[in-house]
C-alpha positions in Angstrom: 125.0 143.7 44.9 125.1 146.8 47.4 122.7 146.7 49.7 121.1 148.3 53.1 119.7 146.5 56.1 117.3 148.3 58.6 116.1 146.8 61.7 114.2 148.8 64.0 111.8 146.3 65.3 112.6 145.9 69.0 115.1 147.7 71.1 118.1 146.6 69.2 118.2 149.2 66.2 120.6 148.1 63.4 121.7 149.3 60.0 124.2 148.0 57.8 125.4 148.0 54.1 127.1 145.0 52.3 128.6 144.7 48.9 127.4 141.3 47.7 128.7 139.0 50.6 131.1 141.5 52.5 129.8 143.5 55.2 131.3 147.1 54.6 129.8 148.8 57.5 127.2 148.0 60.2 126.2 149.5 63.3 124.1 148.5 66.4 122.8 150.0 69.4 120.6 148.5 72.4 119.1 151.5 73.9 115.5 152.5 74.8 115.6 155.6 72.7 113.2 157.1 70.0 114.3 154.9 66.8 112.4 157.5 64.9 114.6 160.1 65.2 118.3 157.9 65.2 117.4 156.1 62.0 117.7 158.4 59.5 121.3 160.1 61.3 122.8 156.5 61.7 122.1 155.3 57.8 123.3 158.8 57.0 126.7 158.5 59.3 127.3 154.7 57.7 126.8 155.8 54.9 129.2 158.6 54.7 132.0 156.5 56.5 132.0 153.4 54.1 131.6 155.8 51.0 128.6 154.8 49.4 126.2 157.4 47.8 122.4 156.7 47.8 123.2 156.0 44.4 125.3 153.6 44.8 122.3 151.4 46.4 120.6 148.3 44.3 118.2 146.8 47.4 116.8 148.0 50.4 116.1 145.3 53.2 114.0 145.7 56.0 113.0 143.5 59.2 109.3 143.7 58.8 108.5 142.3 61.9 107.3 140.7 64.7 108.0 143.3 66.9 107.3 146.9 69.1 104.3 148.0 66.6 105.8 151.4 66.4 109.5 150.1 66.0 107.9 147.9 62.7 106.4 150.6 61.8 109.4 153.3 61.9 111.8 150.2 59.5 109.1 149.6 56.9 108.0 153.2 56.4 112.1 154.6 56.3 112.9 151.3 54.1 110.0 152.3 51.8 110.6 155.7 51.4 114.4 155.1 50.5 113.3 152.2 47.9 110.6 154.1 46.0 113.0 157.4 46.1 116.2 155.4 44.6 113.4 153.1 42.4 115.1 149.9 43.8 114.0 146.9 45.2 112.7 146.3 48.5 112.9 142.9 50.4 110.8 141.9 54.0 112.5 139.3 56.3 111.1 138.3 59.9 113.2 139.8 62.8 112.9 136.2 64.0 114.9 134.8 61.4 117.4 137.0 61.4 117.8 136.5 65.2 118.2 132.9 64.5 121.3 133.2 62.7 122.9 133.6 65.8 122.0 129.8 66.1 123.7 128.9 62.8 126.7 126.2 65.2 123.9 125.0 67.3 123.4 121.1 66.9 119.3 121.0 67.9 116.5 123.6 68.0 116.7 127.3 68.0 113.9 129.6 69.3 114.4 133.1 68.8 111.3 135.5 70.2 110.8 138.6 71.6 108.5 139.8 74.9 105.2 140.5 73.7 103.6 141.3 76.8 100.6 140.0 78.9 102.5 136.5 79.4 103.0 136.2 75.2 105.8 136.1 73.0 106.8 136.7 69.5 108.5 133.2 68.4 109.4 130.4 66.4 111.5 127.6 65.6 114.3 127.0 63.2 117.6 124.7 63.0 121.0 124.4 61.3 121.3 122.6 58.4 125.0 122.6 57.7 124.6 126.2 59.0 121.7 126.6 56.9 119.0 128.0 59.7 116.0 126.5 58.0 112.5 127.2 59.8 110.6 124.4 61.7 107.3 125.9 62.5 106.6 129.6 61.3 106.3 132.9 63.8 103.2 133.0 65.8 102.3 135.3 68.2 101.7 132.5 71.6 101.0 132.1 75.3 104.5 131.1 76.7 103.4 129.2 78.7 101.6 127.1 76.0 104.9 127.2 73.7 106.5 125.6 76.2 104.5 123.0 76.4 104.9 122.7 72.8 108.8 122.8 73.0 108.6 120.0 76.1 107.7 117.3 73.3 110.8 118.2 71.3 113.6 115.8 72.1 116.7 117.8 71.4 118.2 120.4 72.9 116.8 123.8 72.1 119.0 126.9 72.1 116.6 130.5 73.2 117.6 133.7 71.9 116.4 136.3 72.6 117.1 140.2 74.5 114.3 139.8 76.5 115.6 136.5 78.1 115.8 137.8 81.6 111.9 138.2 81.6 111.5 134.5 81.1 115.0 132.1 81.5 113.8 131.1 84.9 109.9 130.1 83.4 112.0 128.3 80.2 114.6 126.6 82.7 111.3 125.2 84.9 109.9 123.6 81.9 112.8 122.6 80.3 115.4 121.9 82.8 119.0 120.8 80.9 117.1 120.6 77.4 117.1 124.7 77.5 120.5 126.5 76.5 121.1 130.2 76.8 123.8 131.7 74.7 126.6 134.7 75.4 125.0 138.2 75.3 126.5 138.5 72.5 124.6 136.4 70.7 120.9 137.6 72.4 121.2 140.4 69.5 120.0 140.4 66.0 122.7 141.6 63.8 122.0 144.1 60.8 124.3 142.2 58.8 123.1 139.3 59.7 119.6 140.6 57.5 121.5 142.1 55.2 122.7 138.4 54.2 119.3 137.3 54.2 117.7 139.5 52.4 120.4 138.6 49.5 119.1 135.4 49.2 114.8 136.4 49.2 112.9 137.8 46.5 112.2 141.9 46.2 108.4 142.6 47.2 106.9 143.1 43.5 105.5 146.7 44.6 107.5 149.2 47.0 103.7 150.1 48.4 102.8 146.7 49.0 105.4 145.9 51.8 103.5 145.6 54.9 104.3 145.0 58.6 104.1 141.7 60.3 102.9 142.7 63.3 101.2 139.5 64.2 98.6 141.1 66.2 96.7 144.3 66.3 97.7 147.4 68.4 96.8 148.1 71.7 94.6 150.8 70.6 93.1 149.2 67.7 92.3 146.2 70.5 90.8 148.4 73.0 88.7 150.2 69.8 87.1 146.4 68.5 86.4 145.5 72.3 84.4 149.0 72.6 82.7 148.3 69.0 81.7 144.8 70.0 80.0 146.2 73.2 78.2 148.7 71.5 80.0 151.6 72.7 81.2 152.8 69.0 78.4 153.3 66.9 
C-alpha cells in the first residue's frame, strides 16, 4: 500500500511516503518556523523526487496529536483535505506513539511527551514487546511533577524521549536518579516514517470529516473565554 505520513504537531515537522513496508522518501526538519506554509511545498518536493503522483496514493496518515494546538491543527486539516480530494482513507495516530518507536531496543519503560507548558506535559507510557512498543497507560495531559511521582513507583528502568528534554532532564534526573535514561539526539525526534509504519497497521477513520484533533486540552483562548464566562463577564 502507498502511503503518506504528516506530522506537524510539535516543532519537528515530518512527511514521508512508503510503499507497503519500504520507506521511499521521508523528510524532517526541527525548526521554529511557520509549518503552515512548509507543509504543503515539502509533500510536494517528496513527492516529486520519489515519483509518486497524488494518484498514486491509497492512505493518508496523520499525527493527530498531543501537541502545539495550531501545529495539530495545520496536520489534520492538510491530511483531510488531501484524503477527501484523492477519496482515500485517512488514519489518526498519537504523536506519542510514534515518538516511542524510537524506544523499540529499550529493555524497561519508555516515556515519550512533549512540553506543554505551565509545569505540564503531554505524555505516556509504552514498552517493547519483542520490539512491539505496546502502550502501558494512555496519553494524558499531567502535572510533571505528579507523573513523576507516578513513574517513581515503577521498578524498571524508564527511557524519556522527548525534544523538549532540556526543559526538564535535571527535574526527571532528581526524581529518578539512575532509573532515568536519556537517549542520543537522534533519537529525541519522531520520525515520519516511523507513523507512516503505524498507520499501516490501524484502521482508516470511517469518515474523512470525522478525524478530529487530540489536543488533550482546550486552547489558551478558549481557557481564558470559559474563565470570563464562569465569572460572568460573557453574557
Amino acid at each position: 500500500m502507498k502511503a503518506i505520513a504528516i506530522d506537524t504537531t510539535n516543532l519537528v515537522m515530518g512527511v514521508a511516503i512508503v510503499d507497503g513496508e519500504k520507506v521511499v522518501g521521508e523528510m524532517i526538519t526541527n525548526l521554529k518556523k511557520n509549518h503552515s506554509v512548509r507543509l504543503m511545498p515539502a509533500i510536494s518536493q517528496l513527492m516529486n523526487e520519489v515519483g509518486f503522483k497524488p494518484s498514486d496514493l491509497q492512505r493518508v496518515i496523520v499525527a493527530h496529536g498531543p501537541g502545539s494546538y495550531t501545529g495539530v491543527r495545520i496536520g489534520v486539516t492538510t491530511a483531510k483535505t488531501l484524503a477527501w480530494t484523492l477519496n482515500i482513507p485517512i488514519v489518526g495516530v498519537s504523536s506519542l506513539e510514534v515518538l516511542a518507536q524510537n524506544g523499540r531496543f529499550f529493555n524497561g519503560y519508555i516515556c515519550p511527551f512533549f512540553d506543554a507548558r505551565r509545569g505540564q506535559v503531554y505524555t505516556g507510557l509504552y514498552k517493547a514487546v519483542h520490539q512491539d512498543v505496546q502502550v502501558q497507560e494512555e496519553d494524558r495531559l499531567v502535572l510533571l511533577k505528579d507523573w513523576l511521582e507516578t513513574l517513581k513507583n515503577l521498578q524498571e528502568r524508564i527511557l524519556f524521549l522527548s525534544n523538549d528534554l532540556a526543559l526538564h532532564e535535571e527535574a526527571i534526573k532528581a526524581a529518578l536518579g539512575n532509573r532515568a535514561v536519556f537517549p542520543y539526539v537522534s533519537m529525541q525526534n519522531p520520525r515520519p516514517s516511523e507513523l507512516a509504519l503505524l498507520g499501516l497497521t490501524k484502521e482508516p477513520q470511517p469518515n474523512t470529516h470525522e478525524m478530529v484533533p487530540q489536543y488533550l486540552q482546550l486552547a489558551e483562548a478558549e481557557v481564558k473565554w470559559l474563565e470570563a464566562q464562569n465569572k460572568g463577564e460573557i453574557k
